[in-house]
C-alpha positions in Angstrom: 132.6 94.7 100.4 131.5 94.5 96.4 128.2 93.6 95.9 127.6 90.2 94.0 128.5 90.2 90.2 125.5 88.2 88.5 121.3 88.6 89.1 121.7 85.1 90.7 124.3 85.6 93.2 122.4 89.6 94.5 118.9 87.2 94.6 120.6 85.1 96.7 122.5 87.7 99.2 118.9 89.6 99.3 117.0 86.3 100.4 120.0 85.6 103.1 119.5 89.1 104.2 116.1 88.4 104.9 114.4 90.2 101.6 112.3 88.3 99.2 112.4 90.4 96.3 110.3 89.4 92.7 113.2 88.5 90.0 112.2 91.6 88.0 113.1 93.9 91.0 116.9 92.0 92.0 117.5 92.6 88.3 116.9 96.4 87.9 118.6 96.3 91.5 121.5 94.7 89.4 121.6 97.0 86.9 121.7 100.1 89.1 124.6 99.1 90.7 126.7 97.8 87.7 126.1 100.8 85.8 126.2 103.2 88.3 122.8 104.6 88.1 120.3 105.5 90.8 117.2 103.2 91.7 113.9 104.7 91.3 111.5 102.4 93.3 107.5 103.3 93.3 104.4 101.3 94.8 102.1 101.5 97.5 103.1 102.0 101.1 104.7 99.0 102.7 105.7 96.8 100.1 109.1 97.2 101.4 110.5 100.3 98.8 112.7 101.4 102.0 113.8 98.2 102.7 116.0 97.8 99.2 118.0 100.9 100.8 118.6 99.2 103.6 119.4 95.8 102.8 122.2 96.9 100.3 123.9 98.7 103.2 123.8 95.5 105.2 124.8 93.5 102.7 127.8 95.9 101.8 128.6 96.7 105.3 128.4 100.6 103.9 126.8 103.3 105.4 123.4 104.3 105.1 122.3 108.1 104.9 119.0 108.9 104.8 117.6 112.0 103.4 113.3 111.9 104.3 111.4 113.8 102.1 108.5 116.7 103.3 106.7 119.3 102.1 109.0 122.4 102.4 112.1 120.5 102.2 114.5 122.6 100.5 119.0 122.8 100.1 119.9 123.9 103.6 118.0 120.8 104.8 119.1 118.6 102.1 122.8 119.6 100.6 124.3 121.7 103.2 124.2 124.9 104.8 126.3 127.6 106.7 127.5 127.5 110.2 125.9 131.1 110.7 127.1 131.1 114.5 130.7 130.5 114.1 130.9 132.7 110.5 130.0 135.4 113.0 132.7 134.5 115.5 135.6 134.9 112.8 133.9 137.7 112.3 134.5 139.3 115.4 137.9 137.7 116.0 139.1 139.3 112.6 137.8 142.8 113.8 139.6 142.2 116.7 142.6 141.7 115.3 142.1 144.6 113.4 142.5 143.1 110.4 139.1 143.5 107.6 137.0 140.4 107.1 136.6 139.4 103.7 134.0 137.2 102.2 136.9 134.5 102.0 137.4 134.2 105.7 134.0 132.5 106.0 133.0 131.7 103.2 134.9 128.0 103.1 134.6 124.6 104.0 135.9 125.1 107.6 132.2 126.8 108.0 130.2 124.4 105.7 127.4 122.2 107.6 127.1 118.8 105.2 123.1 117.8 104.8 122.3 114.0 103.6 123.3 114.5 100.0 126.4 116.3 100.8 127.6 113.7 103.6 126.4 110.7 100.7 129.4 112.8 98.4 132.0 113.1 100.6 131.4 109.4 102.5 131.5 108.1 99.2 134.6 109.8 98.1 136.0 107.7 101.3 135.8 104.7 99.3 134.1 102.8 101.4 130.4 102.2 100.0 127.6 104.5 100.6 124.0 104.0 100.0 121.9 107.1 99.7 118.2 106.7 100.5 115.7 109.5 99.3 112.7 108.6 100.6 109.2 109.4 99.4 110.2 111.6 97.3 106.7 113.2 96.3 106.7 114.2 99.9 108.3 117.0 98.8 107.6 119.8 96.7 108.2 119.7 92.3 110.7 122.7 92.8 113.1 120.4 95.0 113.7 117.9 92.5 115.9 120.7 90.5 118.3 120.0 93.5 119.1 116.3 92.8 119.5 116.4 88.9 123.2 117.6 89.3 123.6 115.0 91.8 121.7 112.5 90.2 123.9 112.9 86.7 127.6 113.7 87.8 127.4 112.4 91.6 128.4 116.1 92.0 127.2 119.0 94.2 127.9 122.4 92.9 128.6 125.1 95.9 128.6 128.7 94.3 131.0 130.2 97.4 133.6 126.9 97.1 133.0 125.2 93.8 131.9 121.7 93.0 132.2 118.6 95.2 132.9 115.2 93.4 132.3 111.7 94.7 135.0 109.3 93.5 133.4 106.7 94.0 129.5 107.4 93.6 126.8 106.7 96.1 124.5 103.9 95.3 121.3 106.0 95.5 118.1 104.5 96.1 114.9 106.8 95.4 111.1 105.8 96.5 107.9 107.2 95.3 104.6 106.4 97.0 103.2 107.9 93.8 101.2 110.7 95.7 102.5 113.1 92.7 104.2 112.1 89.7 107.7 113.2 89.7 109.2 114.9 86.7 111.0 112.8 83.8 114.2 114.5 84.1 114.7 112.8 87.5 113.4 109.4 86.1 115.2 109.7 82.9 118.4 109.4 84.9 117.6 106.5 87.2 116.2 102.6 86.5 112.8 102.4 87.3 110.6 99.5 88.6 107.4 99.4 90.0 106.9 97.3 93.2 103.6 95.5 93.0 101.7 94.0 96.5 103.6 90.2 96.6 101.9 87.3 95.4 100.2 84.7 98.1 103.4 82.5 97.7 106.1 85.2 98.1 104.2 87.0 100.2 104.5 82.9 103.0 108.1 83.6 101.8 108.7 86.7 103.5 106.5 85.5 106.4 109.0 82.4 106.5 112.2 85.5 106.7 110.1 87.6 109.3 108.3 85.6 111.1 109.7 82.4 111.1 108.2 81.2 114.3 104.5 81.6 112.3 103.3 78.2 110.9 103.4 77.0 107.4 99.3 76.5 107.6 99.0 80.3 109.3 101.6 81.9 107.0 98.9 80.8 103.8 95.9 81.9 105.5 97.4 85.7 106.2 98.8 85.5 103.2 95.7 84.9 101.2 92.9 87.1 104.2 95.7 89.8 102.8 95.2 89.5 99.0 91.4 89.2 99.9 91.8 92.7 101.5 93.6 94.6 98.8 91.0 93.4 96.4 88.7 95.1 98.4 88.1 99.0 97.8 90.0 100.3 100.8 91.0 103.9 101.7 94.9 102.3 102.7 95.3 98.7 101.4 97.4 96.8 104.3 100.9 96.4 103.1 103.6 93.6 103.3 105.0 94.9 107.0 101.4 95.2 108.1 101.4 90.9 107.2 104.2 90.7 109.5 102.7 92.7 112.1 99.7 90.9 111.8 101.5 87.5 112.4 103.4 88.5 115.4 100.3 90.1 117.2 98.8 86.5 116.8 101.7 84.7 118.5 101.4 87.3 121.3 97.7 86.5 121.4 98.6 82.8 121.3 96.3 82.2 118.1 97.4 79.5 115.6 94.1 79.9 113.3 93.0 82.5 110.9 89.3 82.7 112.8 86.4 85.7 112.0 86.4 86.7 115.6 90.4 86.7 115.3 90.2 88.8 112.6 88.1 91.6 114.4 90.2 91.6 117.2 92.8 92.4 115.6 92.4 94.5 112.4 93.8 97.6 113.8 97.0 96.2 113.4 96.8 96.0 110.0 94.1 98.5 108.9 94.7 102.0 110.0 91.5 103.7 108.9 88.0 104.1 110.6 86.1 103.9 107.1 88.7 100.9 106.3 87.6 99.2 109.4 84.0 99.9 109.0 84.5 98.6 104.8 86.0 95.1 106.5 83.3 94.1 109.0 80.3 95.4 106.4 81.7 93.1 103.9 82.6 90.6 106.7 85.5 89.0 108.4 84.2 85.9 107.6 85.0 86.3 104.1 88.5 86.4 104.8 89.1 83.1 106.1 
């Protein structure tokens, strides 16, 4: 399945699928998939970054491979690496034979074990469509980021033993940053870049209306707003957007229809995750967020 042709149409397949996205964000979604670029997507935890990867998949029916980002990460976790076990075997079944192993006896595909950027290649050379999610990519260390700028510019791995793989039909590759480090501009200079800001009160009842649908219309504005109240506030870890939808279905399983102080208390481990952030909340007062 294509993806839809015009800003308009995508805005609309995103909303159906359940993702209320600000216009500026559907149209450098647009962009990156008409012209074939990655999407570079920063902004603070939980403001749904992860969530473009995997509403494009659903919406093309296309596979989604994930490649998580970590300190350490490095090309045998993230391209490919060789099946070290059965290189041995051939090995031994070549001295067997008597015959003299060469390099080129194990050295090939047959013995190649595809990581997530490899598999995005090769799926996508399938022509079926591929997403490729890199997530939190300042997770990992500077010197990875060498690693994607081949694949980021020619949708191309280069293997030294085989030679170069090329996707026919390149992955739609979807990068997020939680901004921990900044990444380096030759990664950035090669994708479109937006900057996912915390939702405003009204799209924020929107997504509520998408997630939480059973949540009232009077509810919905109270989180909504108790939410921008909190960010405002100088937390450690400002509550995200799926801590608003968390924070909405904990109160239907409490049975609570009202944003109430004692409400608030009772519940603000589901959507603050820090002792000092906690402490910050009921010093300044629940009270204040109704």
């Amino acid at each position: 399945m294509s993806f839809p042709s015009t800003v308009d149409d995508l805005e609309v397949a995103l909303i159906a699928h359940d993702y209320v996205p600000e216009r500026s964000l559907t149209i450098a979604i647009h962009l990156a998939i008409q012209m074939g670029k990655p999407l570079f997507v920063e902004g603070e935890p939980g403001v749904g970054k992860t969530e473009i990867a995997k509403v494009l998949a659903a919406m093309s029916g296309g596979e989604l491979i994930r490649l998580q980002c970590y300190e350490g990460l490095d090309a045998s976790h993230a391209l490919y690496e060789w099946d070290y076990a059965r290189q041995m075997l051939a090995i031994r079944l070549l001295e067997a034979r008597g015959d003299h192993p060469d390099v080129h006896d194990i050295m090939s595909e047959e013995y190649l074990v595809a990581r997530p950027l490899l598999q995005a290649l090769r799926s996508a050379s399938t022509g079926h469509p591929t997403i490729l999610l890199i997530d939190e990519l300042d997770r990992a260390d500077e010197e990875f980021e060498a690693y994607l700028l081949e694949l980021l510019s020619d949708f191309q791995i280069t293997i030294p033993e085989i030679g170069t793989f090329v996707a026919t039909t390149p992955p739609i590759v979807v990068i997020t940053s939680n901004r921990t480090r900044e990444i380096h501009d030759a990664v950035k200079r090669r994708c479109i870049y937006h900057w996912i800001e915390y939702p405003s009160v009204d799209r924020e009842i929107a997504i509520l209306k998408t997630k939480s649908p059973s949540t009232s219309e009077d509810l919905s504005r109270q989180l909504a707003e108790a939410m921008r109240r909190l960010r405002d506030m100088d937390l450690f870890k400002p509550p995200g957007v799926a801590e608003t939808v968390d924070w909405a279905r904990a109160l239907q399983v409490l049975g609570e229809t009202q944003l109430a102080p004692e409400v608030i208390d009772a519940t603000l481990g589901v959507i603050v995750k820090y002792e000092e952030d906690v402490q910050s909340v009921r010093v300044a007062g629940t009270a204040s967020l109704v």
